[in-house]
Structure formats: structure tokens, C-alpha cells
C-alpha positions as CSV (number, residue, x, y, z in Angstrom):
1,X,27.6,-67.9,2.8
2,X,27.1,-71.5,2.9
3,X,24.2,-71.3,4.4
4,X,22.5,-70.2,1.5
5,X,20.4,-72.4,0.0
6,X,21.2,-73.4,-3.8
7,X,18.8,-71.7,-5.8
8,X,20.4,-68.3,-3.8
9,X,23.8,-69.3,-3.7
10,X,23.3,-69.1,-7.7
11,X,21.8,-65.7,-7.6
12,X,24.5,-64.1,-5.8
13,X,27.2,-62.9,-8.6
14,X,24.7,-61.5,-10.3
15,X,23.2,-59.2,-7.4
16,X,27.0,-58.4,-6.2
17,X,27.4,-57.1,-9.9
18,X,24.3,-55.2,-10.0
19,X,25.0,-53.9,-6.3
20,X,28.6,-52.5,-7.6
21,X,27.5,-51.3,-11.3
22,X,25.0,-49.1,-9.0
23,X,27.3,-48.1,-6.6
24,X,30.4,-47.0,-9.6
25,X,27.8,-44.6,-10.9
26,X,25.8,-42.9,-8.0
27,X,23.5,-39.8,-9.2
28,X,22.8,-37.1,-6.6
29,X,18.8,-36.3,-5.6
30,X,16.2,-36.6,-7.9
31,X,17.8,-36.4,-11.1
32,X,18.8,-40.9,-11.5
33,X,18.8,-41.3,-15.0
34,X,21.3,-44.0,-15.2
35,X,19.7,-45.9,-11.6
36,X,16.6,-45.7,-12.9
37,X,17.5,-47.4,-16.8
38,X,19.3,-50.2,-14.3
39,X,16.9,-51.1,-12.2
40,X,14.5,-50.8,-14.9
41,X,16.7,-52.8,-17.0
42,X,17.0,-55.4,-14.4
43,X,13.2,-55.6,-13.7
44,X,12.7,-56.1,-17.3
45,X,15.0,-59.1,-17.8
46,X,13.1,-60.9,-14.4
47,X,10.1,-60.3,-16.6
48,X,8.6,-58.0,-13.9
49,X,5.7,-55.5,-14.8
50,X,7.0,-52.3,-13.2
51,X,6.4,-48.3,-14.1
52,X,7.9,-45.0,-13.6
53,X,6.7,-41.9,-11.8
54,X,9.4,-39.6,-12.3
55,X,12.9,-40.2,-10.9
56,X,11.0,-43.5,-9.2
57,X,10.4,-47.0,-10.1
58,X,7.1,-48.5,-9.3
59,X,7.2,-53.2,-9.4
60,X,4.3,-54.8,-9.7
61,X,4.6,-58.0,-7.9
62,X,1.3,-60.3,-8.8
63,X,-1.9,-58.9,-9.6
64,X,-4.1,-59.9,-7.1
65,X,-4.7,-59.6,-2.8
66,X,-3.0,-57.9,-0.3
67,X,0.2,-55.3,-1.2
68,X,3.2,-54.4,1.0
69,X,4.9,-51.4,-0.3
70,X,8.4,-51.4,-0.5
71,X,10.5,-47.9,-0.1
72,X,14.7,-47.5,-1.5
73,X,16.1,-44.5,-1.4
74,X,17.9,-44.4,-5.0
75,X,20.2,-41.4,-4.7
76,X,23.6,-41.0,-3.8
77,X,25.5,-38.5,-1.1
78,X,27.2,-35.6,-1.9
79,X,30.7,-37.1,-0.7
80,X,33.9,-37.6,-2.6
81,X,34.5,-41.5,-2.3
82,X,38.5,-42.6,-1.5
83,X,38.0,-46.4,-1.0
84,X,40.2,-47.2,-4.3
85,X,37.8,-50.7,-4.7
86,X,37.1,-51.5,-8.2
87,X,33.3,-50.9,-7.8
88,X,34.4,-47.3,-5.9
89,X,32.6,-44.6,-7.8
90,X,33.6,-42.7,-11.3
91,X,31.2,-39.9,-10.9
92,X,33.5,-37.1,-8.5
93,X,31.6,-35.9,-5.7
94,X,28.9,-38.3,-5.2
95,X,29.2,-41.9,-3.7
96,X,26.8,-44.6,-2.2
């Protein structure tokens, strides 16, 4: 970890948080109501222009030249979770 530089080394609390608050509440195929309003959420405090097309999230980085799509599978598995950490999953049934 100390190889990350400053500037990154400052952003990673916040993207360990976000990583666990995603992971304690994992939503099964297409229905994501509560993924979506956190990424959303999250894209909204960067000040990043993004949309939705259903269960999905769309981020608009820039608005000009060349794209690169990005692709994140959102939804969780169909597994009861027994790891006990404090980010492990509330929702029975379903983990990440």
C-alpha cells in the first residue's frame, strides 16, 4: 500500500467503505434498487453526469473523442454468506 501515490493513498477509506456498504447489502439479478441509489449516489457527489437504463447505470466521462465502455456486473449470488466480517451481508441468501 505504500506504494500508492498520495492523492490515492487519500482515496482509499472511502472506496474500502463504499466496497463494504455494497457488499452488506447485495440484491439478486436484475432487481438493484439499493446498488443502483449507491452508485448513483456516489456518482453524483464526484459530480459525474451519469443515467439509468433500468437496473443499469450509465457514466458519462467527458463529452468529447473516443469512448471505452466499461462493463460491472452489479448483482449478487444466490449464496448464504458465513464469513462473520463486519461488512459480511444482512440480506439472507444472497452475498457478493
Amino acid at each position: 500500500m505504500s506504494e500508492l501515490g498520495p492523492r490515492c493513498q487519500s482515496l482509499l477509506p472511502g472506496m474500502v467503505g463504499l466496497r463494504r456498504a455494497f457488499h452488506r447489502v447485495p440484491e439478486i439479478g436484475l432487481e438493484l434498487p439499493r446498488t443502483q441509489a449507491l452508485v448513483i449516489a456516489e456518482l453524483s457527489r464526484l459530480g459525474i453526469a451519469h443515467r439509468t437504463i433500468g437496473s443499469g447505470v450509465i457514466a458519462d466521462l467527458g463529452e468529447r473523442g473516443p469512448r471505452i465502455g466499461l462493463r460491472a456486473d452489479m448483482d449478487a449470488l444466490p449464496l448464504q454468506e458465513g464469513t462473520g466480517l463486519e461488512w459480511s451481508s444482512t440480506i439472507p441468501g444472497a452475498m457478493h
